[in-house]
N, CA, C and O atoms as a GROMACS GRO file, in nm:
protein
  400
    1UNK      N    1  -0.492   2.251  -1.193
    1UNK     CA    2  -0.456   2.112  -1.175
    1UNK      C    3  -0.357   2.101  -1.059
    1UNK      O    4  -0.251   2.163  -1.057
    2UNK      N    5  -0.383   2.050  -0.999
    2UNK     CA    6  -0.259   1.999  -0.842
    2UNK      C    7  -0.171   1.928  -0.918
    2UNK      O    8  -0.191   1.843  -1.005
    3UNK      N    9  -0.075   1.975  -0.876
    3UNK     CA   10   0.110   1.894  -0.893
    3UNK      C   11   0.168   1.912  -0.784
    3UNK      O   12   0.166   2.007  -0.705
    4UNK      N   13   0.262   1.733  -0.782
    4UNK     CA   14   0.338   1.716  -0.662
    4UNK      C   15   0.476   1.780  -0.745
    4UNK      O   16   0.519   1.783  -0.860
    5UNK      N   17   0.515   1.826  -0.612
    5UNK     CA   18   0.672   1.852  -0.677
    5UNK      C   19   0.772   1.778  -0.620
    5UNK      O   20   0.741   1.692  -0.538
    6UNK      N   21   0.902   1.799  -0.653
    6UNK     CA   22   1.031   1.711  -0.612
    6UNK      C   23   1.018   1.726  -0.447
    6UNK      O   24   0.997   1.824  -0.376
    7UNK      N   25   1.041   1.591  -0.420
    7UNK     CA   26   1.026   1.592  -0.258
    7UNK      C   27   0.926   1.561  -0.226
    7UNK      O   28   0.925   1.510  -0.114
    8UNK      N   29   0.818   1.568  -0.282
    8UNK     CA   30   0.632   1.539  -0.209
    8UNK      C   31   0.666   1.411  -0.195
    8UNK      O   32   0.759   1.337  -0.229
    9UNK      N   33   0.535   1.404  -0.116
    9UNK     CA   34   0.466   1.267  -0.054
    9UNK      C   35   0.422   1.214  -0.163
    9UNK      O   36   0.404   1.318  -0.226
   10UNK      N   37   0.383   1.110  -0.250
   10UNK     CA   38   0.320   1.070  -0.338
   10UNK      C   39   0.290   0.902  -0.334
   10UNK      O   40   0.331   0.820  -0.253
   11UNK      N   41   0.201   0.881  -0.453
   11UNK     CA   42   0.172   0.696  -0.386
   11UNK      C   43   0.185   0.694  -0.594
   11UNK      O   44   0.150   0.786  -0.668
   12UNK      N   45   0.224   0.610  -0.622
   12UNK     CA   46   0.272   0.528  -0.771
   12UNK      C   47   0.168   0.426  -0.792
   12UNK      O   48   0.072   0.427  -0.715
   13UNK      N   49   0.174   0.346  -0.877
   13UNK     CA   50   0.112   0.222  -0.901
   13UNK      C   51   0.207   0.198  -1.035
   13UNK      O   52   0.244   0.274  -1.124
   14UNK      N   53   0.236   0.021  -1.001
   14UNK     CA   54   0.265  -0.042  -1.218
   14UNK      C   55   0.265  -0.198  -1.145
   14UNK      O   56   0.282  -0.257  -1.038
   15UNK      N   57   0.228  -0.219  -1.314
   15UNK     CA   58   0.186  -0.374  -1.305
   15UNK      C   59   0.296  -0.459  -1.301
   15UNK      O   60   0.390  -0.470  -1.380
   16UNK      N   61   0.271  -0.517  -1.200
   16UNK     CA   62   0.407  -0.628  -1.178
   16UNK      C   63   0.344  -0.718  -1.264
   16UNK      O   64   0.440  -0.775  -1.315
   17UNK      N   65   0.236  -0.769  -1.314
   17UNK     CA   66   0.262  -0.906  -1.398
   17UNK      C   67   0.091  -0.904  -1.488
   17UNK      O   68  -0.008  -0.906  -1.414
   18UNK      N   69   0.073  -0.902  -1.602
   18UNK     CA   70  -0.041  -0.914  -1.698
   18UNK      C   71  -0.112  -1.011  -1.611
   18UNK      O   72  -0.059  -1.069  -1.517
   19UNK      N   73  -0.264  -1.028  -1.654
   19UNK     CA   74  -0.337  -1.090  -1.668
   19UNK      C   75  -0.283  -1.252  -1.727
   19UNK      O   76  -0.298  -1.369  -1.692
   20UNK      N   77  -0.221  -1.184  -1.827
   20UNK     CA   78  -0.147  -1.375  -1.876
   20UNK      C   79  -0.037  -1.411  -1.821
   20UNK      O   80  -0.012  -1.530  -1.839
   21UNK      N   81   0.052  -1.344  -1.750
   21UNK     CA   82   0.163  -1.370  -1.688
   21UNK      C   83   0.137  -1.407  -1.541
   21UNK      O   84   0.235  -1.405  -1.467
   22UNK      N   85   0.013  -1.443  -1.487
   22UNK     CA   86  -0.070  -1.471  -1.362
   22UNK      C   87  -0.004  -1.641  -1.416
   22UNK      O   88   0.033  -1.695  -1.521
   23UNK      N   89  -0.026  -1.684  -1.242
   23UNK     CA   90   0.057  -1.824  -1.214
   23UNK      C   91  -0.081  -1.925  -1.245
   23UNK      O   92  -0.178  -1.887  -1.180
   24UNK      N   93  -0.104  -2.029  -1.320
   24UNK     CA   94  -0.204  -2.084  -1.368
   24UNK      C   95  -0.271  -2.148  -1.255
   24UNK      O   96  -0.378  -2.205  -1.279
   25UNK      N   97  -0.222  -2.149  -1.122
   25UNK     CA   98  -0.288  -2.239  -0.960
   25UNK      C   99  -0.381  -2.090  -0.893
   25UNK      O  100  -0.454  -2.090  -0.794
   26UNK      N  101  -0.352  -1.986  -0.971
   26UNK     CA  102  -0.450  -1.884  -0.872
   26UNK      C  103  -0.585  -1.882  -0.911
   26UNK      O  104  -0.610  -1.906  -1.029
   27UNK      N  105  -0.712  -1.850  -0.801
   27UNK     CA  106  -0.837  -1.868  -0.891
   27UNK      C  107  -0.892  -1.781  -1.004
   27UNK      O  108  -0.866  -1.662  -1.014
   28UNK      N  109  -0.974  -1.853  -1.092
   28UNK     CA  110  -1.020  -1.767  -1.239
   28UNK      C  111  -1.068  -1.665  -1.178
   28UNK      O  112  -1.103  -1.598  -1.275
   29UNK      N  113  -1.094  -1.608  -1.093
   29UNK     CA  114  -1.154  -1.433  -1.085
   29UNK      C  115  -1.006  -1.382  -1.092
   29UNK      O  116  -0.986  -1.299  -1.181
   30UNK      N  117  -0.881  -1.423  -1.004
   30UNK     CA  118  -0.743  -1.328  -1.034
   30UNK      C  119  -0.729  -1.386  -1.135
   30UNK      O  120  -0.841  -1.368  -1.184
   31UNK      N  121  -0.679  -1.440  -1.202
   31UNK     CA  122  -0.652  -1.461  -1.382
   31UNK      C  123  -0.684  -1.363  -1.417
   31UNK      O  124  -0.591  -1.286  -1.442
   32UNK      N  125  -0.823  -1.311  -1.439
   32UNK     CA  126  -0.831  -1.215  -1.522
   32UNK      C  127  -0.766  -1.072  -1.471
   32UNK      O  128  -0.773  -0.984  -1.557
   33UNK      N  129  -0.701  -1.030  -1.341
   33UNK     CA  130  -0.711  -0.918  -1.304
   33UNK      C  131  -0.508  -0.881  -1.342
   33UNK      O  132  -0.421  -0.966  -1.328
   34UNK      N  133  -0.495  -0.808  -1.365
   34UNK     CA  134  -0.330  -0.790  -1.336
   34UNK      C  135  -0.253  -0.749  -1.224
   34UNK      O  136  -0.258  -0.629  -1.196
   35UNK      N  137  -0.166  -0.839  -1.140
   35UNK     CA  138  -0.111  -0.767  -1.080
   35UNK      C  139  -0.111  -0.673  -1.064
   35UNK      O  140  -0.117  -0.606  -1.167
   36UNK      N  141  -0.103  -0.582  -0.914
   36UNK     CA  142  -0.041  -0.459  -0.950
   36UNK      C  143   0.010  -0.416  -0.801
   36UNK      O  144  -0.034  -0.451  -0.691
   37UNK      N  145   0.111  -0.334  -0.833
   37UNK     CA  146   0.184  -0.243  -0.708
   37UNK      C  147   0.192  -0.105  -0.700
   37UNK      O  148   0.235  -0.014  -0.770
   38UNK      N  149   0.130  -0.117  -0.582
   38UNK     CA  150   0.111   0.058  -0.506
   38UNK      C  151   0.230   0.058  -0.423
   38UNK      O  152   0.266  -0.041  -0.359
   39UNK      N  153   0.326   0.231  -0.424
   39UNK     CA  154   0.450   0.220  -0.351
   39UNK      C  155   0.448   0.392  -0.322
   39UNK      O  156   0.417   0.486  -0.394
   40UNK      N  157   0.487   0.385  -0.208
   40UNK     CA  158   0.458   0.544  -0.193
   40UNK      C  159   0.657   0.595  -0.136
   40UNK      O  160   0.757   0.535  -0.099
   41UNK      N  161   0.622   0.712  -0.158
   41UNK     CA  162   0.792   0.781  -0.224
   41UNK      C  163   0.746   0.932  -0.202
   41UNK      O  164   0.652   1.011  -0.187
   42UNK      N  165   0.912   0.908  -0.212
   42UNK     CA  166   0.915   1.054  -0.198
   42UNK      C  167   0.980   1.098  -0.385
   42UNK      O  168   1.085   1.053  -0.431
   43UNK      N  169   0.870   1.207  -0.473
   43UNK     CA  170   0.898   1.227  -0.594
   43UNK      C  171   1.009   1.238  -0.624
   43UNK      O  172   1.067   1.296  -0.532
   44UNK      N  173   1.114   1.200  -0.753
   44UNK     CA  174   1.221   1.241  -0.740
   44UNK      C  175   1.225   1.371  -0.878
   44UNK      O  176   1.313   1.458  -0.879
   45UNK      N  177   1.105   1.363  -0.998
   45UNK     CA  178   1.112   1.464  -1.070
   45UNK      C  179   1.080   1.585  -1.023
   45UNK      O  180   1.037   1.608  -0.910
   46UNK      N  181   1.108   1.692  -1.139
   46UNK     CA  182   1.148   1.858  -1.083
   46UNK      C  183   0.933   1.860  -1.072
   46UNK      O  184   0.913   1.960  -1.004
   47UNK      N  185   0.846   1.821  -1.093
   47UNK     CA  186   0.721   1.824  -1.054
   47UNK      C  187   0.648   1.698  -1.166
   47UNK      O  188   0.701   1.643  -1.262
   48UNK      N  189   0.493   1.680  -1.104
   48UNK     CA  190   0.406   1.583  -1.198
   48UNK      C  191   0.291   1.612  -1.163
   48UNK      O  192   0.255   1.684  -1.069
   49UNK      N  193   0.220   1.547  -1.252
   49UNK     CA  194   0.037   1.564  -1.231
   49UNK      C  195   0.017   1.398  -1.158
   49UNK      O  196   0.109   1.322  -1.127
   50UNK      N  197  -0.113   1.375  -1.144
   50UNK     CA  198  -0.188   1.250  -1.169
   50UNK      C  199  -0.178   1.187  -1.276
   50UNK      O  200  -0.211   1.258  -1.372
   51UNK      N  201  -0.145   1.076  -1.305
   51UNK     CA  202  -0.122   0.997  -1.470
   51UNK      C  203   0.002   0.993  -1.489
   51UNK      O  204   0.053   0.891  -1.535
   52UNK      N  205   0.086   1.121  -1.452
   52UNK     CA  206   0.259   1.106  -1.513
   52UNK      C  207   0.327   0.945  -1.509
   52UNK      O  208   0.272   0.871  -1.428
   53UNK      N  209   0.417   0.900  -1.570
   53UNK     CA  210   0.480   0.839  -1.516
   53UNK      C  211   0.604   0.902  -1.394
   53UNK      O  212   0.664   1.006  -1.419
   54UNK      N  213   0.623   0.850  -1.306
   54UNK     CA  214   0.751   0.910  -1.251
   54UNK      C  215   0.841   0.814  -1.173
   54UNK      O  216   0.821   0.694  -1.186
   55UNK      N  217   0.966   0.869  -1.070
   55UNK     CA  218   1.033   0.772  -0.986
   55UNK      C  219   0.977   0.840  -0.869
   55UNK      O  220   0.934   0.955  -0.858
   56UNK      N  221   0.990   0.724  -0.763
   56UNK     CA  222   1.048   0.793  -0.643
   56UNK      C  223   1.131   0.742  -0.535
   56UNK      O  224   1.159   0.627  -0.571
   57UNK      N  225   1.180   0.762  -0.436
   57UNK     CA  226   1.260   0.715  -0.331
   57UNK      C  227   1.160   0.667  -0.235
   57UNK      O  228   1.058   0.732  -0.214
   58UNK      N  229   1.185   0.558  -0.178
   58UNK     CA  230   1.054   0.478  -0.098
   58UNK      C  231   1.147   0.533   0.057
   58UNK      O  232   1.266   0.562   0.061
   59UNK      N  233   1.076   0.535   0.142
   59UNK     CA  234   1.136   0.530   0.312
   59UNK      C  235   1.274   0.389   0.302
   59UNK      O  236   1.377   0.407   0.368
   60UNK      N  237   1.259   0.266   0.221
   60UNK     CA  238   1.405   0.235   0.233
   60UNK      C  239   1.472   0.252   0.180
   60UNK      O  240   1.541   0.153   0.157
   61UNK      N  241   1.516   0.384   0.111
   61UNK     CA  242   1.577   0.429  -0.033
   61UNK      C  243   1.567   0.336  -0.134
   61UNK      O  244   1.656   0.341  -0.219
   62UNK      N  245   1.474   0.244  -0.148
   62UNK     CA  246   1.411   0.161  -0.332
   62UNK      C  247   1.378   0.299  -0.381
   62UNK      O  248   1.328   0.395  -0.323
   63UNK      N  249   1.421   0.280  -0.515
   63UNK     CA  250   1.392   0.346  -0.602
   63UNK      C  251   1.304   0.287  -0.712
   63UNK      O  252   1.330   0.186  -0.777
   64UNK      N  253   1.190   0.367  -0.725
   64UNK     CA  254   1.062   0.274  -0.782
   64UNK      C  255   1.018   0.378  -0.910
   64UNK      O  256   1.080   0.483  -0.929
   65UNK      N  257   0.916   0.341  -0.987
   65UNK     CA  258   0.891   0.377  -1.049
   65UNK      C  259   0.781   0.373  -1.163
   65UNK      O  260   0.795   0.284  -1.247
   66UNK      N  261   0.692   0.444  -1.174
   66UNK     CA  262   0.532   0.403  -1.181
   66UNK      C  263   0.446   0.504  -1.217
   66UNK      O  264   0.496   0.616  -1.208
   67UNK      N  265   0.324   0.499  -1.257
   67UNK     CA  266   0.235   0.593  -1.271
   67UNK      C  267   0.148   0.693  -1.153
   67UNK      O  268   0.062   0.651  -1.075
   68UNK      N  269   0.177   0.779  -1.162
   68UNK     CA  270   0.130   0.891  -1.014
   68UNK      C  271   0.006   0.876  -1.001
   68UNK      O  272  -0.067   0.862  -1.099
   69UNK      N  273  -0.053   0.878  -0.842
   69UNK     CA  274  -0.227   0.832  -0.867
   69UNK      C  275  -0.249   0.895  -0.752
   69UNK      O  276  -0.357   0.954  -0.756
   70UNK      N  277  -0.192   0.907  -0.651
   70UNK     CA  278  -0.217   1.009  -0.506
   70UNK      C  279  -0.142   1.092  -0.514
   70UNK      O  280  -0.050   1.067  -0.592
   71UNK      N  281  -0.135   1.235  -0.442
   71UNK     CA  282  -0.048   1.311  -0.374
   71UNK      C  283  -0.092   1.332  -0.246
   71UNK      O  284  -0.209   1.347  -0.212
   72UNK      N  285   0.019   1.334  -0.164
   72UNK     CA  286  -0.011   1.364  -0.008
   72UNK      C  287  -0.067   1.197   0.017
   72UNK      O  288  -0.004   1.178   0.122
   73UNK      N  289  -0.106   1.125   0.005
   73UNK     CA  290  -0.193   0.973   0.012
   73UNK      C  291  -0.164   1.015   0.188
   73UNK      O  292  -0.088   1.103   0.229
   74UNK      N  293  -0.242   0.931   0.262
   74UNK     CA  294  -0.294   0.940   0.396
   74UNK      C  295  -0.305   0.734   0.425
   74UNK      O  296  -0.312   0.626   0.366
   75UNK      N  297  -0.301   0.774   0.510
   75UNK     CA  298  -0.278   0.560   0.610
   75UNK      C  299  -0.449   0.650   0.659
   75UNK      O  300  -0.479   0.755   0.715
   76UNK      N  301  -0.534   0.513   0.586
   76UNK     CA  302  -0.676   0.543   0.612
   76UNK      C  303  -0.754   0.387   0.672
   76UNK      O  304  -0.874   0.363   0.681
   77UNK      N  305  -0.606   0.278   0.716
   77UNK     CA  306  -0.639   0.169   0.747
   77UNK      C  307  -0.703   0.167   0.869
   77UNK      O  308  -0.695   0.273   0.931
   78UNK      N  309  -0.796   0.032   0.950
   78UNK     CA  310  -0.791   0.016   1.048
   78UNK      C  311  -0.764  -0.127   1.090
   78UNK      O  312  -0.702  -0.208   1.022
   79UNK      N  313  -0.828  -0.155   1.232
   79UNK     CA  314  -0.779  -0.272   1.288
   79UNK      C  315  -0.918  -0.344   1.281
   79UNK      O  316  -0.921  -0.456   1.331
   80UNK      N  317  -1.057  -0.283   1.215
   80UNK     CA  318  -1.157  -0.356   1.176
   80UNK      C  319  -1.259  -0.354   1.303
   80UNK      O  320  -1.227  -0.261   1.376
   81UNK      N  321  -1.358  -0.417   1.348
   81UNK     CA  322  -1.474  -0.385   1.457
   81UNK      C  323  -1.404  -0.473   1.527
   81UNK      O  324  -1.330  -0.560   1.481
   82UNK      N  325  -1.442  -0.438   1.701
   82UNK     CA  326  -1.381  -0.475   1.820
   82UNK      C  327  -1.410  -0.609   1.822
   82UNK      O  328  -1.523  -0.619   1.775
   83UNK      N  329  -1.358  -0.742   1.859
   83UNK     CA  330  -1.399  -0.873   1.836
   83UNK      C  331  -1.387  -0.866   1.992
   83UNK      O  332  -1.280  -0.855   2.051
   84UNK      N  333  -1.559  -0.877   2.076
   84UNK     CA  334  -1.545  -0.888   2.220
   84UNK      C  335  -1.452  -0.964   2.256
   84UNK      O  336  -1.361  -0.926   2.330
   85UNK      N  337  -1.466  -1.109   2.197
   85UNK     CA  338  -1.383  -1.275   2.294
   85UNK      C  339  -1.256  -1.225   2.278
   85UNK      O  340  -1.178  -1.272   2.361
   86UNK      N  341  -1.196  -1.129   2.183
   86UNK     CA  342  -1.057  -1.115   2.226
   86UNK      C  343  -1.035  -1.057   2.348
   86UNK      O  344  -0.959  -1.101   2.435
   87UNK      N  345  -1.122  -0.930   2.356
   87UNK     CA  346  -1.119  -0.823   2.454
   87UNK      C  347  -1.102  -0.924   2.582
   87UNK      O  348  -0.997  -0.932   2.646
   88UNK      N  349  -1.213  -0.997   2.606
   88UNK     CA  350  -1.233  -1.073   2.696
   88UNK      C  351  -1.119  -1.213   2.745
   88UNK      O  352  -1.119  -1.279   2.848
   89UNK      N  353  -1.059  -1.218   2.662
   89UNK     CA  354  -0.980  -1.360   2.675
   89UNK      C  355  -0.833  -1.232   2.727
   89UNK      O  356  -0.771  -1.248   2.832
   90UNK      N  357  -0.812  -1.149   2.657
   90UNK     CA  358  -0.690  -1.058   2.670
   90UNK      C  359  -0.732  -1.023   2.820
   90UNK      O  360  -0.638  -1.055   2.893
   91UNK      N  361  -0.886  -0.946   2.925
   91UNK     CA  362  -0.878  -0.936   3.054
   91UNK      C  363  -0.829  -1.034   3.157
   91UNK      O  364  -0.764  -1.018   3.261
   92UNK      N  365  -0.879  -1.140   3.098
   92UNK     CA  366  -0.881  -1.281   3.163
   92UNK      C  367  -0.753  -1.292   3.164
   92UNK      O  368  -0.711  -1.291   3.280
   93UNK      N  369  -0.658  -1.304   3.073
   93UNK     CA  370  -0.518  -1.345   3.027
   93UNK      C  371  -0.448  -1.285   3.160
   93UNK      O  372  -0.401  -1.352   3.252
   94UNK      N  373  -0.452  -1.148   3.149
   94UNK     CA  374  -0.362  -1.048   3.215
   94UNK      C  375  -0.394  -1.048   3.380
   94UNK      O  376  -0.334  -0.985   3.467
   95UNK      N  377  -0.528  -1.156   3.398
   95UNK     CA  378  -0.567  -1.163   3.556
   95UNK      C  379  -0.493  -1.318   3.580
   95UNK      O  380  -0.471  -1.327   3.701
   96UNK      N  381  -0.449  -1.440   3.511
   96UNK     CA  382  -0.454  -1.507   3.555
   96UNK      C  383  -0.275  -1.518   3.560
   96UNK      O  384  -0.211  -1.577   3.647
   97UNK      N  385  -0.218  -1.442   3.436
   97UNK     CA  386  -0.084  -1.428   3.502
   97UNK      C  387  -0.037  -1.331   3.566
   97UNK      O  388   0.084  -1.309   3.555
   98UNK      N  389  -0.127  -1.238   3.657
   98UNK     CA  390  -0.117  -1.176   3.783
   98UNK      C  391  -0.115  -1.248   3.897
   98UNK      O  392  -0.047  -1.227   3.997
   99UNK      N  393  -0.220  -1.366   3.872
   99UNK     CA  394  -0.235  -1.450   3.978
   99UNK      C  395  -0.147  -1.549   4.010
   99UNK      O  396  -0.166  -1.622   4.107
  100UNK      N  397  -0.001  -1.567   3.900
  100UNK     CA  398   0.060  -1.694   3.941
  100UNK      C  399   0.192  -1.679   3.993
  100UNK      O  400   0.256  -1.777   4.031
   0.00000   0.00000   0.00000
């Protein structure tokens, strides 16, 4: 079984707010879902599995605290497919306040 130990990289999750504790103006598909928050830290117990509960220290020293669900977690975001007219309005942009 992989365990993070004190000091790892790790990513948490806990529910900031039930299904019934949802604000009654959001739409019926979130109603049913619960809040929830992902927070990534650095572990502060002596080690954990996947599932533990644990704390950890976030990059602004918050101290959080939640159920373990990654170790090591990775930034797997992007900026999504190239939207030409930006590309194009951004060449244009940068020629016409060259030109003034």
């Amino acid at each position: 079984m992989n365990r993070a130990v004190k000091g790892g990289w790790v990513e948490i999750e806990d529910q900031v707010l039930s299904r019934y504790e949802r604000a009654p103006q959001v739409p019926d598909d979130t109603k049913e879902t619960p809040l929830m928050m992902w927070t990534r830290g650095f572990l502060l117990e002596e080690s954990a599995a996947i599932g533990d509960w644990v704390s950890v220290r976030t990059l602004s020293g918050r101290i959080a605290r939640g159920k373990l669900v990654e170790i090591n977690p990775r930034f797997v975001h992007d900026f999504g497919n190239t939207v030409l007219e930006l590309l194009e309005t951004g060449v244009s942009l940068k020629e016409d306040l060259e030109n003034c």
